[in-house]
LUMDO-694471 format. One line per field, with one value per residue: residue number from 1; residue in three letters; x, y, z of N, C-alpha, C in turn. Coordinates in steps of 0.05 Angstrom, whole numbers, plus 5000, padded with zeros to 4 digits. Layout:
N
nr	c(NUM, ...) $
rest	c(ALA, ...) $
n_u	c(X, ...) $
n_v	c(Y, ...) $
n_w	c(Z, ...) $
ca_u	c(X, ...) $
ca_v	c(Y, ...) $
ca_w	c(Z, ...) $
c_u	c(X, ...) $
c_v	c(Y, ...) $
c_w	c(Z, ...) $
***
This chain:
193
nr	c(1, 2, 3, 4, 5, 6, 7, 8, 9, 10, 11, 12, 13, 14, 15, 16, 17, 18, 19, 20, 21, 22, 23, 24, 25, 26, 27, 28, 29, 30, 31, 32, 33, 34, 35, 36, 37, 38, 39, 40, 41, 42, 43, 44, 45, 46, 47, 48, 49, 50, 51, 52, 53, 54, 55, 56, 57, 58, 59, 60, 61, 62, 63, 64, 65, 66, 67, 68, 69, 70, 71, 72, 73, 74, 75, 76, 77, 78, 79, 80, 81, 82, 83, 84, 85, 86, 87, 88, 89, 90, 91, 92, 93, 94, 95, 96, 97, 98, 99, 100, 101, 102, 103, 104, 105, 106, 107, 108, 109, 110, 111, 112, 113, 114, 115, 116, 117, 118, 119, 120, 121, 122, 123, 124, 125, 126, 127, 128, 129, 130, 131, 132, 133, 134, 135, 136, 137, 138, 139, 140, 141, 142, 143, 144, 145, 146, 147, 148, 149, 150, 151, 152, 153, 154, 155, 156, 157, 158, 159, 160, 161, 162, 163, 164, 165, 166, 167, 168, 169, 170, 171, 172, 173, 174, 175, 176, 177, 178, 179, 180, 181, 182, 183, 184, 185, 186, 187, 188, 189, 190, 191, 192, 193) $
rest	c(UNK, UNK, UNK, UNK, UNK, UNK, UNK, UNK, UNK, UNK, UNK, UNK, UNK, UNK, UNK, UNK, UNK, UNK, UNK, UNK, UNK, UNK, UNK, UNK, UNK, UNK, UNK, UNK, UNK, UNK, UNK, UNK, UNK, UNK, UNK, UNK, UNK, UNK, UNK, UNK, UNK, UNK, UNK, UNK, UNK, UNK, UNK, UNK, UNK, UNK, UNK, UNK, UNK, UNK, UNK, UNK, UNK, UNK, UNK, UNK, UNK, UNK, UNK, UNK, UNK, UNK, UNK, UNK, UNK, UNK, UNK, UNK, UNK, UNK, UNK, UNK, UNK, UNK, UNK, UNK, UNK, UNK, UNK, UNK, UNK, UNK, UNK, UNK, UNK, UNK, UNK, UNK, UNK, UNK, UNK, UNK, UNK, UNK, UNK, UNK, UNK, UNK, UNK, UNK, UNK, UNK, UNK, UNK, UNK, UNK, UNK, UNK, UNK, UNK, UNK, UNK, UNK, UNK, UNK, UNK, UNK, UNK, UNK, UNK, UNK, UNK, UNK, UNK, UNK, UNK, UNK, UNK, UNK, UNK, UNK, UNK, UNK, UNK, UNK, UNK, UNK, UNK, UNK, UNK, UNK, UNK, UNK, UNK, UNK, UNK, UNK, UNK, UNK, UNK, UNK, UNK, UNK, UNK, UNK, UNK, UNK, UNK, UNK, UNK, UNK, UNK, UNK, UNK, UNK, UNK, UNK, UNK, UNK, UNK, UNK, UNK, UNK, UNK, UNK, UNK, UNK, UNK, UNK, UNK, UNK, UNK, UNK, UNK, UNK, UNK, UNK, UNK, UNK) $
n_u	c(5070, 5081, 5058, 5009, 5025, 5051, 5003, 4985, 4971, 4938, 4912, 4947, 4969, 4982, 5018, 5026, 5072, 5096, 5095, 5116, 5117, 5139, 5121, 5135, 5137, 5136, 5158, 5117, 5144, 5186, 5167, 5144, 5159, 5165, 5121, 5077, 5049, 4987, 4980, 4969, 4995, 4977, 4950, 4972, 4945, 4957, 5009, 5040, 5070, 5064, 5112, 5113, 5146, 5138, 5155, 5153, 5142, 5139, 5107, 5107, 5082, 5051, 5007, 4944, 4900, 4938, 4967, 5000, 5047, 5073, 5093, 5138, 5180, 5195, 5217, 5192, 5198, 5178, 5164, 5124, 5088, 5035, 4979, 4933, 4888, 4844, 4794, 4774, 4704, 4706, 4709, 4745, 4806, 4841, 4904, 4972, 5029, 5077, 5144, 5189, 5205, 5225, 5274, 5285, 5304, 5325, 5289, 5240, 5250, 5254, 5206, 5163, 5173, 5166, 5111, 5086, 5085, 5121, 5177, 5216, 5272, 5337, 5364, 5397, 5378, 5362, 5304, 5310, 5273, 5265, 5263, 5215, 5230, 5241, 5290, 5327, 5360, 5404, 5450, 5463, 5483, 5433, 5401, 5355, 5325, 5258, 5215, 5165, 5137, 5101, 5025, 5003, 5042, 5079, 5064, 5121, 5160, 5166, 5123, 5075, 5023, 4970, 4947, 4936, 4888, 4894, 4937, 4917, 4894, 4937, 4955, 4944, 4923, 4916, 4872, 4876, 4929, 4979, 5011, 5052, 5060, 5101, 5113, 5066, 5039, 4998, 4963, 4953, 4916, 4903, 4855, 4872, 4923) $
n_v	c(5948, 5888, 5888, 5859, 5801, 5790, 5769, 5717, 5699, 5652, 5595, 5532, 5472, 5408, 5345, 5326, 5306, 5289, 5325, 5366, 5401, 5445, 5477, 5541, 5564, 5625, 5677, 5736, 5789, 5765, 5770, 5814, 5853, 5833, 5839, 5868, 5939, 5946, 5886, 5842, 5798, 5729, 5711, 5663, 5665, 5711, 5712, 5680, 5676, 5654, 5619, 5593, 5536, 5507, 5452, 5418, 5361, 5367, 5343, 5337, 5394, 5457, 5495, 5493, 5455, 5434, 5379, 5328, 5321, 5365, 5383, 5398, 5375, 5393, 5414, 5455, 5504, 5540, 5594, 5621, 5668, 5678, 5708, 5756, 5796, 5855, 5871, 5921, 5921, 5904, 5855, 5797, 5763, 5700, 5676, 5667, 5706, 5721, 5705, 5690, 5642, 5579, 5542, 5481, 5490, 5529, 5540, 5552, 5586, 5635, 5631, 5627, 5678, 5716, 5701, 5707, 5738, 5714, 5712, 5679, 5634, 5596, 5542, 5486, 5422, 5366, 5314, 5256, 5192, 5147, 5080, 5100, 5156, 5225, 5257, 5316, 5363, 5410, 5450, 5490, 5474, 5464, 5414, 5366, 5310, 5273, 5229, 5201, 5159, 5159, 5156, 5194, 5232, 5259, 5325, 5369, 5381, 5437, 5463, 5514, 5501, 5458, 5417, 5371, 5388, 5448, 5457, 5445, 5488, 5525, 5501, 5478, 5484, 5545, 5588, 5635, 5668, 5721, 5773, 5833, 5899, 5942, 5990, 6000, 6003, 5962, 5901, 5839, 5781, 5718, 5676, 5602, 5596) $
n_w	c(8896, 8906, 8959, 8973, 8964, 8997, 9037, 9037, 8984, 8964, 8976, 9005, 9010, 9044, 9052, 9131, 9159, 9206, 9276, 9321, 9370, 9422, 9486, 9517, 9590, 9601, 9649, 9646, 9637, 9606, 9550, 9537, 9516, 9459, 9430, 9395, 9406, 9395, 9405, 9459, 9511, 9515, 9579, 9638, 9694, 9710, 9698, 9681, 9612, 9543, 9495, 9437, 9402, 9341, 9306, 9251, 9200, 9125, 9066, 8999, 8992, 8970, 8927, 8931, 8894, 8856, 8840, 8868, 8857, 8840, 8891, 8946, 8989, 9050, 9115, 9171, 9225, 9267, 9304, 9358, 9399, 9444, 9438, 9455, 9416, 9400, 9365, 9324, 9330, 9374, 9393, 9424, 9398, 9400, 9392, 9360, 9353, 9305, 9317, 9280, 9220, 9203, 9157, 9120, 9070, 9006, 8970, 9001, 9038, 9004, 8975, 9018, 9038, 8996, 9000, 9044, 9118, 9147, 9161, 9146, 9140, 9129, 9152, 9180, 9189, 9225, 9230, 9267, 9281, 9320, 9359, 9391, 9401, 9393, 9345, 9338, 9304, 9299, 9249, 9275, 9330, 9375, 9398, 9406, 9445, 9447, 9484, 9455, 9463, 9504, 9520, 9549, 9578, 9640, 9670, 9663, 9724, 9735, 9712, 9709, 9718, 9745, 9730, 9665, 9643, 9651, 9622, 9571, 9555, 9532, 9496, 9455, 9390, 9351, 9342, 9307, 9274, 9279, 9245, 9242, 9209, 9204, 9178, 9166, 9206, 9221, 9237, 9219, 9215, 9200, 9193, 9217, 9190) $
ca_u	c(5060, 5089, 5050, 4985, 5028, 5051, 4977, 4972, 4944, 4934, 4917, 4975, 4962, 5016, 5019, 5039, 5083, 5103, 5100, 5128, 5098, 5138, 5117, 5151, 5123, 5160, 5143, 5104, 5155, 5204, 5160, 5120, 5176, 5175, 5097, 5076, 5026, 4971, 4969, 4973, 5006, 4961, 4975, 4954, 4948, 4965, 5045, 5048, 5073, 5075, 5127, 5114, 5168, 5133, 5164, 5134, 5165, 5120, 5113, 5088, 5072, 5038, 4986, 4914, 4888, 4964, 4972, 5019, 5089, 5077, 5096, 5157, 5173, 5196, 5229, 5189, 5200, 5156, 5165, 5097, 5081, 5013, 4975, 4906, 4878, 4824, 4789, 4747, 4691, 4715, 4720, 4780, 4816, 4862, 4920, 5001, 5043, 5093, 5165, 5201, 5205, 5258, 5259, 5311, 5304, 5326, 5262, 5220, 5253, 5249, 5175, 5161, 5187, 5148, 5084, 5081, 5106, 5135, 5199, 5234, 5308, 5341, 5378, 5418, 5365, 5360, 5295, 5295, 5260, 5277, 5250, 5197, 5245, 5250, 5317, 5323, 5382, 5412, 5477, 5479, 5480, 5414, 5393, 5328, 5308, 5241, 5207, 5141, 5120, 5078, 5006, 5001, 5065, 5074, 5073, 5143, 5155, 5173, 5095, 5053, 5003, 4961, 4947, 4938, 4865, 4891, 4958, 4911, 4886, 4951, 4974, 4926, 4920, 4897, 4845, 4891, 4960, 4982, 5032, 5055, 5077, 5112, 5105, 5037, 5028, 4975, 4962, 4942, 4908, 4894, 4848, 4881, 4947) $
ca_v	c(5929, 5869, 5886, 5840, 5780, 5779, 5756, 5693, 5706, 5630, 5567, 5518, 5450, 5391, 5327, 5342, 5278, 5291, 5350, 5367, 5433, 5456, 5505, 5550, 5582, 5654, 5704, 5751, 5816, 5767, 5770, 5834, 5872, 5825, 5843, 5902, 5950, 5934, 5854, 5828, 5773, 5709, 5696, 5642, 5677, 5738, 5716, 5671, 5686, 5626, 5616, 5567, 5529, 5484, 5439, 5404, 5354, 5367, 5333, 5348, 5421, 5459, 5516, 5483, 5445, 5426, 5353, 5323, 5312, 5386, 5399, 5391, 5365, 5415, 5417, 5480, 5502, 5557, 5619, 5645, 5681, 5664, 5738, 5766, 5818, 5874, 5879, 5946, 5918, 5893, 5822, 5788, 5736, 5690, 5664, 5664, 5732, 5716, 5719, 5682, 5619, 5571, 5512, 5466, 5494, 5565, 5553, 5558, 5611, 5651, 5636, 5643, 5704, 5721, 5700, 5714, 5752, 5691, 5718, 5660, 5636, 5574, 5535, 5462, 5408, 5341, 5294, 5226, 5172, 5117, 5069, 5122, 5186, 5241, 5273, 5341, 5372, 5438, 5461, 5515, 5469, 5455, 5384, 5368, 5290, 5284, 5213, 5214, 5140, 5156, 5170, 5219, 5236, 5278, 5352, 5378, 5392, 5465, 5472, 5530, 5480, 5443, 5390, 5375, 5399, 5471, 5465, 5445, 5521, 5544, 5482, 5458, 5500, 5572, 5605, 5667, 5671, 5752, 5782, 5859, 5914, 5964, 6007, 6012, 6006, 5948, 5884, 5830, 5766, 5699, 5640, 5574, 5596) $
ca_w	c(8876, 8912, 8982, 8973, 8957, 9035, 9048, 9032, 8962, 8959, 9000, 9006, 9021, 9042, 9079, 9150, 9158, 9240, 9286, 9351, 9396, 9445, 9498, 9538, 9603, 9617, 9658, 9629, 9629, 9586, 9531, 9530, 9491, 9439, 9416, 9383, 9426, 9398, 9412, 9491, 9518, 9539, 9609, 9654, 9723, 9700, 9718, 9658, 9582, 9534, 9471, 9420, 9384, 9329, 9285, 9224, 9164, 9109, 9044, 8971, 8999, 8940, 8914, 8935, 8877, 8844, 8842, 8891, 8846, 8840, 8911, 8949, 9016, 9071, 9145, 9181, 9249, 9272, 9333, 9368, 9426, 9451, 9439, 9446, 9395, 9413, 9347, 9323, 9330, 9404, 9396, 9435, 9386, 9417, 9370, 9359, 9343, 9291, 9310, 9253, 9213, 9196, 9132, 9110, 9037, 9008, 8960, 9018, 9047, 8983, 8978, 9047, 9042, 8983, 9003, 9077, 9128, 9168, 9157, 9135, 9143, 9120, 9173, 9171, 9207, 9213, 9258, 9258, 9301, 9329, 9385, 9413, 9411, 9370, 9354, 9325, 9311, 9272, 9246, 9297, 9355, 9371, 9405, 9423, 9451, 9462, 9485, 9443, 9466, 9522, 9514, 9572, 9592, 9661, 9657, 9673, 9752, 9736, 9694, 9725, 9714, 9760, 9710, 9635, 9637, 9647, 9604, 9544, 9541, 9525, 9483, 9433, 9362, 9362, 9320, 9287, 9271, 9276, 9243, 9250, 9193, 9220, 9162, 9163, 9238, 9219, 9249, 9207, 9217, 9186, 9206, 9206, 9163) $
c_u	c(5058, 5066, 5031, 4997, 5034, 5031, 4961, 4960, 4937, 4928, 4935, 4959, 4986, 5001, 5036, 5038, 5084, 5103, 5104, 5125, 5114, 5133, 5129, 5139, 5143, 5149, 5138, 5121, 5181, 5202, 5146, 5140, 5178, 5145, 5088, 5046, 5002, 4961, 4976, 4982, 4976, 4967, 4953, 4964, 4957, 4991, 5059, 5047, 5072, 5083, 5119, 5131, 5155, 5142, 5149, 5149, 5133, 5131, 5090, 5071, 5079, 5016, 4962, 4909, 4908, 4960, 4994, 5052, 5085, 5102, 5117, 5171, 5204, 5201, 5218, 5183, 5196, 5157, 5145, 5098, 5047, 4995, 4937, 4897, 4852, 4817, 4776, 4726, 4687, 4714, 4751, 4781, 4839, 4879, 4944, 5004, 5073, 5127, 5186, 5191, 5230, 5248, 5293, 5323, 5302, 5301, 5246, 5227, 5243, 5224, 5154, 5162, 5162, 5119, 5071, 5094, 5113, 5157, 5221, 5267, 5311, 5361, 5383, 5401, 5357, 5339, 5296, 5280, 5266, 5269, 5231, 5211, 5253, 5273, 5316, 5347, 5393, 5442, 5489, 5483, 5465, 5409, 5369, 5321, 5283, 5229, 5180, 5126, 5096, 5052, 5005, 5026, 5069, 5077, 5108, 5141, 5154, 5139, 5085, 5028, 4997, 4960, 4933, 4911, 4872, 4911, 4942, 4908, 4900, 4969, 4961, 4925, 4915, 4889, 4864, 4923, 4968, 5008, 5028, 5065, 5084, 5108, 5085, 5028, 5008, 4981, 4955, 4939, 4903, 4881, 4862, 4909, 4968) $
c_v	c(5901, 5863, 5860, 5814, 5765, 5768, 5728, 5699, 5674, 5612, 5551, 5490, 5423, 5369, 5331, 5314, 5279, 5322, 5342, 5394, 5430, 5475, 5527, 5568, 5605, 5675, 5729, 5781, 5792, 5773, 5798, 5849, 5861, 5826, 5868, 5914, 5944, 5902, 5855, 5805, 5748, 5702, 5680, 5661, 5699, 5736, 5712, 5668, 5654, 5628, 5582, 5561, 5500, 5477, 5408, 5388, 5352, 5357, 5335, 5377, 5430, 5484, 5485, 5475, 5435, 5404, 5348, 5322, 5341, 5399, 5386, 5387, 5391, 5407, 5443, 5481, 5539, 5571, 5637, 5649, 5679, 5695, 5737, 5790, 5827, 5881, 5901, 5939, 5903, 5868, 5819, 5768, 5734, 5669, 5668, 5688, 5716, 5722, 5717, 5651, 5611, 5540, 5505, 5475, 5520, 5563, 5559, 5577, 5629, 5653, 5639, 5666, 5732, 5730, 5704, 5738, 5743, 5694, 5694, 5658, 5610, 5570, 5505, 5450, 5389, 5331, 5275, 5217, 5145, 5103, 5090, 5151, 5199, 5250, 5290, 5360, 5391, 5441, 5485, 5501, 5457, 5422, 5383, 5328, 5289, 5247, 5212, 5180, 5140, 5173, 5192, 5233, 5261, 5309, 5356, 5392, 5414, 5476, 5489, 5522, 5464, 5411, 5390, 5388, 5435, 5480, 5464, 5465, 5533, 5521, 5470, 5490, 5525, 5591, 5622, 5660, 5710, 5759, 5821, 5875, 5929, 5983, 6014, 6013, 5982, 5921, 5869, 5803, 5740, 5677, 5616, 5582, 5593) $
c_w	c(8887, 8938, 8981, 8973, 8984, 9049, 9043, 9013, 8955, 8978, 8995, 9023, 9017, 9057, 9104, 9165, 9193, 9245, 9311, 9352, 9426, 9458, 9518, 9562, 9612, 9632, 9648, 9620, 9613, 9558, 9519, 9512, 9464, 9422, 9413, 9409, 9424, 9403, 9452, 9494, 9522, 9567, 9620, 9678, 9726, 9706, 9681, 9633, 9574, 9501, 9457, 9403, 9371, 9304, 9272, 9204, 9152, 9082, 9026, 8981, 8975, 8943, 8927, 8906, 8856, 8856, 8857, 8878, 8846, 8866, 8914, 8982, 9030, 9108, 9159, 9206, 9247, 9303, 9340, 9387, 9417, 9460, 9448, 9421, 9403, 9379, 9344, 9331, 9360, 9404, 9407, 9413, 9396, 9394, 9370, 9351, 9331, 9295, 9288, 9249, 9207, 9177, 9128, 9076, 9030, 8995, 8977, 9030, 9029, 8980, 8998, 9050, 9023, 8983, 9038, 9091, 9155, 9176, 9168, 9141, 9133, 9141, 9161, 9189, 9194, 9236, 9238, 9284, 9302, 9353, 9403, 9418, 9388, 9374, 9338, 9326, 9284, 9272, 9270, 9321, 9367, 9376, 9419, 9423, 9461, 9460, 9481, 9441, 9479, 9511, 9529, 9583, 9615, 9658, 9678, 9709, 9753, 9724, 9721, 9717, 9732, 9745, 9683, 9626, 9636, 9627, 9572, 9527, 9522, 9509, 9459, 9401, 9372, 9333, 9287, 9293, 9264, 9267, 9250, 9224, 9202, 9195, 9166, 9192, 9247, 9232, 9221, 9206, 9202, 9198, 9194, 9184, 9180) $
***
């Protein structure tokens, strides 16, 4: 009765006050166990896997067409692996595989939960900012500085990246967001969610 509601039966619309995208490059057998058979990894050079860890403060997040006191402001930090998809119709789509979410607020878990299949959790997190540096930090531990003055800032010496023209591929938005049911064996897609 409930199934359909996991699909986004709605648009959702917020102000998306700051974000921070980190990426992780792993080699490709750390990740392959963690995507169902039917999706593929993305790799750069066929070596390299890439994890995404993005975090969001959102505010007056809401139903699409609800007035803004409606909504209610939100901490979400977001776990993808960087997939391909082989559609029936053979199209490749290139987009994130879902491994969980995380919010500062059990309602968002709870409706997260509800309405997706983000699979939600509620965790203890606090960013602020201050002189050019983010700080990001969770009850479990969790410290992240990140210096978010520079316009360009160097790619990391460890990047399997020549330079920012090739990291953009694997760093800028992506099309589809995929989740998995295991029940049903199904894949299931969304643009832009």
């Amino acid at each position: 009765m409930f199934k359909g509601l996991h699909r986004h039966p709605f648009p959702i619309e917020a102000n998306l006050d700051r974000s921070l995208v980190l990426g992780f490059a792993l080699p490709k057998q750390d990740l392959a166990s963690r995507i169902p058979a039917s999706l593929e990894l993305d790799l750069f050079e066929d070596q390299w896997a890439f994890l995404a860890v993005a975090m969001v403060q959102t505010s007056a997040l809401r139903p699409k067409g609800f007035p803004a006191f409606f909504g209610r402001d939100f901490f979400l930090i977001g776990y993808r692996i960087m997939v391909r998809y082989r559609s029936q119709s053979g199209r490749t789509l290139r987009g994130l595989y879902i491994l969980g979410s995380g919010t500062n607020r059990r309602a968002m878990e709870r409706l997260g939960r509800l309405f997706t299949t983000y699979s939600y959790h509620t965790m203890g997190i606090d960013w602020s900012q201050s002189g050019g540096i983010d700080r990001v930090t969770s009850s479990s531990g969790f410290r992240l500085e990140v210096d978010s003055s520079s316009e360009s800032p160097p790619l990391p010496e460890s990047s399997p990246f020549a330079d920012w023209r090739q990291a953009r591929r694997f760093a800028g938005p992506m099309p589809f967001t995929f989740s998995y049911e295991e029940k049903s064996k199904q894949n299931d897609h969304c643009r832009r969610c």
